[in-house]
N, C-alpha and C positions, 0 to 999 in steps of 0.2 A: 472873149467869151465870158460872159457873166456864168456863176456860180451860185445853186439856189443857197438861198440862207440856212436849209436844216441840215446842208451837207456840209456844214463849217463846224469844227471844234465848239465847244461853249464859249470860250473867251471870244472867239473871233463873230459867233454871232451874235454875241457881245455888243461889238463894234459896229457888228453890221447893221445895228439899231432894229435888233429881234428884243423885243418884249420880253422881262424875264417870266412874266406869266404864259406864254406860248414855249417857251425853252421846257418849261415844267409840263404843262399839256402834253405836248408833244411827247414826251421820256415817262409818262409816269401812265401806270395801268387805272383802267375803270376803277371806282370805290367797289364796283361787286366782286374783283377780282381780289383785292385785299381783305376785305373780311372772309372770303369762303378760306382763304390762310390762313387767318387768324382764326376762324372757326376751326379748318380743321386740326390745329395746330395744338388747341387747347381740348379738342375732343380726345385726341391722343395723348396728352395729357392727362386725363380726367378718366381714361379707363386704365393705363397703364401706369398710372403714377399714384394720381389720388387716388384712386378707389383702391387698390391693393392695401396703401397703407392705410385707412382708415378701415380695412376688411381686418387686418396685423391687428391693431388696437382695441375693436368692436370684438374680434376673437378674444383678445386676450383677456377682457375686463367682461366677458359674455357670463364667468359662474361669480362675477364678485370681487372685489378690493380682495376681501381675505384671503379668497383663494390665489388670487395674481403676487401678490407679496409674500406669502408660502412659495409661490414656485420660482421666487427667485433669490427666497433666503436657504431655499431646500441646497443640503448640503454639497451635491454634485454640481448644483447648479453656481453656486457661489464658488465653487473649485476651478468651475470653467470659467469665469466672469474673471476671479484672479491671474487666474495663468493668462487670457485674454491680453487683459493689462499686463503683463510682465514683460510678454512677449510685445507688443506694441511698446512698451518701454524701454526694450532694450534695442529693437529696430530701428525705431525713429531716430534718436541721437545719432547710432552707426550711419542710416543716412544722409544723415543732417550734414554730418563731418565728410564722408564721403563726395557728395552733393558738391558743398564748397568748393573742394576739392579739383574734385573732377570739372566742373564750369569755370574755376579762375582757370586750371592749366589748360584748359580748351580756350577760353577767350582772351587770354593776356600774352600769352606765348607760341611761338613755333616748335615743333619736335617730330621730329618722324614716330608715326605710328596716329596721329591726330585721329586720323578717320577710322581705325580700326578701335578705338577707345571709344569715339563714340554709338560703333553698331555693335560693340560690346553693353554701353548703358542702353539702348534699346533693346536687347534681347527679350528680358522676361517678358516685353512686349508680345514676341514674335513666336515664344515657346509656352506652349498650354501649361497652366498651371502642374496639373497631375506630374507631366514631361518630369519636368525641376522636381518634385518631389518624389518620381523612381529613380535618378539621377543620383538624388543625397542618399535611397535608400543602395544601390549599386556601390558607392562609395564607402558609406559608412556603416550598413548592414552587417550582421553577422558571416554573411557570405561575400561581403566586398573587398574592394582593395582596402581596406585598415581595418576589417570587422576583425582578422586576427588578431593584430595588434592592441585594437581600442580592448577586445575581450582578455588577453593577459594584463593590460594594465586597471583590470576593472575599467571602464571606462564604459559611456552608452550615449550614443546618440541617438539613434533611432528608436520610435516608441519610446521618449524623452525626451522631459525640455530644452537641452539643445537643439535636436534635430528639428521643432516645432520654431525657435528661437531663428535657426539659416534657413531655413525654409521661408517666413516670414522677412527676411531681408533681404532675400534671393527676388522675390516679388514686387516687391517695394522701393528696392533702391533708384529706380529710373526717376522717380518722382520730383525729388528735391532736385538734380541735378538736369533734368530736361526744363523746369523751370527758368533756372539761372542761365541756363549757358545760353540761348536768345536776348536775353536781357543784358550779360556781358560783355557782348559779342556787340548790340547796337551802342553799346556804352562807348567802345573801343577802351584805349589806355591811357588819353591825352593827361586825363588826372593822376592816375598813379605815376607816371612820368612828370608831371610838375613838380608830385612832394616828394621826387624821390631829387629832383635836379636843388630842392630848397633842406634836402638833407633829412628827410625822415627815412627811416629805417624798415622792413618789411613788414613786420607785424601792428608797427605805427600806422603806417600806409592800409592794412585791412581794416585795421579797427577804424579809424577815423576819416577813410575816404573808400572803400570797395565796399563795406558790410552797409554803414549808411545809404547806397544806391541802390543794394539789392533785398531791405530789409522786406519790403511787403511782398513780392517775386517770393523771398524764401519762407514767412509764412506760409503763404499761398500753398506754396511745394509740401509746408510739415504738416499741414490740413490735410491734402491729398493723402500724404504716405499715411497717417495716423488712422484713416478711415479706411485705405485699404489693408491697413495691420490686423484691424481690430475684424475686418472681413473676409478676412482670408479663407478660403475654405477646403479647396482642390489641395494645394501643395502640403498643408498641414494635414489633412485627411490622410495623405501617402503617408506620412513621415511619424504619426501620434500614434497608431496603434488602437484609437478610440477604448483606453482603458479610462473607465468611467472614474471620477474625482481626482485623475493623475494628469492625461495627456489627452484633457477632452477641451477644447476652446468654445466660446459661446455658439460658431455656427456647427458644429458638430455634435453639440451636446443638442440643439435644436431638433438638428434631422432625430436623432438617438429619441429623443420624446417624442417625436413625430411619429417615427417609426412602430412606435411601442400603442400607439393611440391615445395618447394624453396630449391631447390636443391644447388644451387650456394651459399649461406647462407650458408646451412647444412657442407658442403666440406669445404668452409671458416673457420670453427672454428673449422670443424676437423680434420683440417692443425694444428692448432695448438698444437690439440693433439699428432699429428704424428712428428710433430717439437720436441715434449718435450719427445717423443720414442727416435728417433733419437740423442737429448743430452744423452739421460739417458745411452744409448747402445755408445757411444763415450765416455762419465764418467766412465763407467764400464767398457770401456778396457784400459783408462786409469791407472787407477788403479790395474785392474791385472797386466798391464806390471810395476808399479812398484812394486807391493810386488815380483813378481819374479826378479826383479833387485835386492832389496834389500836380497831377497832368498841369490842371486848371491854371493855377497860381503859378505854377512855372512860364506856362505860356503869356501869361499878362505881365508875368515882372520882366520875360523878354522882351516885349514889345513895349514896357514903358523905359 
C-alpha cells in the first residue's frame, strides 16, 4: 500500500522526490496571515512600549532643560539616585558570586538537596514583591524576631540602608544564577574533567576553562540583575520607610513627586529609569548577537 508523499517526515519526502518548494507550501501559512502578526505584534508594541516612553521623556523635557536638570540635581532627588546606585552596587556582586555558585554546584556535581536549592533560587519569582519586604520587616522590625536585639545593640535595619540593601538582593538573586545553570548543565563536565586528569587545580580549572564558557550567559544574567536593582519598587517600599533624602530609591522618590503633583520632577527622574531600560535592552541584544556570532564560528570550525 503506497503512502501519500505529505504524510512522510521531511527527510523522507525528501526521497520521495517532493519538491522542496511544495514541502514549504504545503507547511507554511498565507503572506496575509504573517503580516496581520507582524502588524499586530508591533501595534502592541507601539502603544504599550513606545509610546509610554516617549510620553516619560516628552513629560519630562515638557517645562524645559532647566527645569528637567533642577529636578534631578534637586537635593532628594540626587539622595535617591545615590542610594539607587549603592544598593544596586552592593547587590549585583552578592549575586554575581552567589549566581556562580549556586549553577557550578547544580551543574558540575550530585548532592542531595539539588532540587530543593533550585525552587529555592526561583522563589522570589513566585512570592510578590511587597510578600519579601513584610517578611524582612517581621524579622528585623522593631517588633520582630531581632528587633530586640538589633534595638540594644544600636543596630537598624528597617527604614535603612540595609533593610533596602536584602530586600533588593532578595529579588534579584535568581537572575544571574537561572542564567548559568542551563548553560552548565548543556556544557556537562567533559572539560573540567580533562584539566583536572592533566593536573590543574580547582580554581585554575574556573578561571581558565568554566568562566571562559559561561562569560556572556553571565553578563547577560548581571544586565538582568542590575536593571531589576536599580527598579526595584514593592520590596524596598515595605522595608525604606520613604523618609525623603535618607531611604528614598529613584522609583520611590518618583511616586513621592507624583503624588505631591510635580509632575515635571516625577518624569524627570523617571527618564532616568527609562534611559537605564533602554541601555539594559541595547546590552542585551548585544550580547545575544555575540553568543550567536560565536555560536557561528564554533559551528564552521566543527565542520571544517
Amino acid at each position: 500500500m503506497s503512502v501519500p508523499a505529505n504524510a512522510l517526515p521531511l527527510p523522507s519526502r525528501e526521497r520521495a522526490g517532493v519538491a522542496p518548494q511544495a514541502i514549504r507550501g504545503a507547511t507554511s501559512e498565507p503572506p496575509w496571515v504573517k503580516w496581520l502578526l507582524i502588524g499586530g505584534a508591533l501595534t502592541f508594541l507601539a502603544f504599550f512600549l513606545f509610546l509610554p516612553l516617549a510620553i516619560v521623556f516628552a513629560e519630562a523635557l515638557k517645562k524645559g532643560v532647566e527645569v528637567y536638570l533642577a529636578a534631578i540635581v534637586e537635593p532628594d532627588a540626587w539622595s535617591a539616585i545615590q542610594l539607587t546606585l549603592v544598593a544596586a552596587g552592593i547587590a549585583v556582586p552578592l549575586n554575581l558570586v552567589f549566581g556562580i555558585a549556586a549553577a557550578w554546584s547544580i551543574a558540575k556535581f550530585e548532592f542531595r538537596g539539588k532540587n530543593v536549592l533550585l525552587t529555592l533560587i526561583d522563589l522570589p519569582f513566585s512570592v510578590s514583591p511587597v510578600i519579601s519586604g513584610l517578611i524582612y520587616v517581621l524579622v528585623f522590625g522593631l517588633q520582630g524576631w531581632f528587633g530586640e536585639w538589633l534595638r540594644d545593640h544600636d543596630l537598624k535595619v528597617i527604614f535603612a540602608v540595609p533593610g533596602i540593601v536584602l530586600a533588593t538582593v532578595f529579588v534579584t538573586f535568581p537572575f544571574v544564577a537561572r542564567e548559568l545553570v542551563p548553560l552548565m548543565q548543556a556544557q556537562g563536565t567533559e572539560q573540567e574533567e580533562a584539566a583536572r586528569v592533566l593536573g590543574a587545580g580547582g580554581w585554575s580549572i574556573f578561571w581558565r576553562v568554566t568562566l571562559p564558557n559561561i562569560k556572556w550567559a553571565l553578563l547577560y544574567g548581571v544586565i538582568l540583575c542590575n536593571a531589576r536593582a536599580m527598579g526595584e519598587f514593592g520590596a524596598v517600599s515595605v522595608v525604606s520607610g520613604h523618609i525623603r533624602g535618607q531611604t528614598n530609591t529613584m522609583p520611590l522618590h518618583v511616586e513621592i513627586l507624583y503624588n505631591e503633583y510635580q509632575s515635571a520632577a516625577a518624569f524627570a527622574v523617571a527618564s532616568l529609569l527609562a534611559l537605564l531600560a533602554l541601555v539594559t535592552l541595547v546590552l542585551k541584544y548585544g550580547v545575544e548577537q555575540r553568543v550567536k556570532s560565536e555560536k557561528r564560528l564554533a559551528g564552521k570550525a566543527s565542520k571544517a
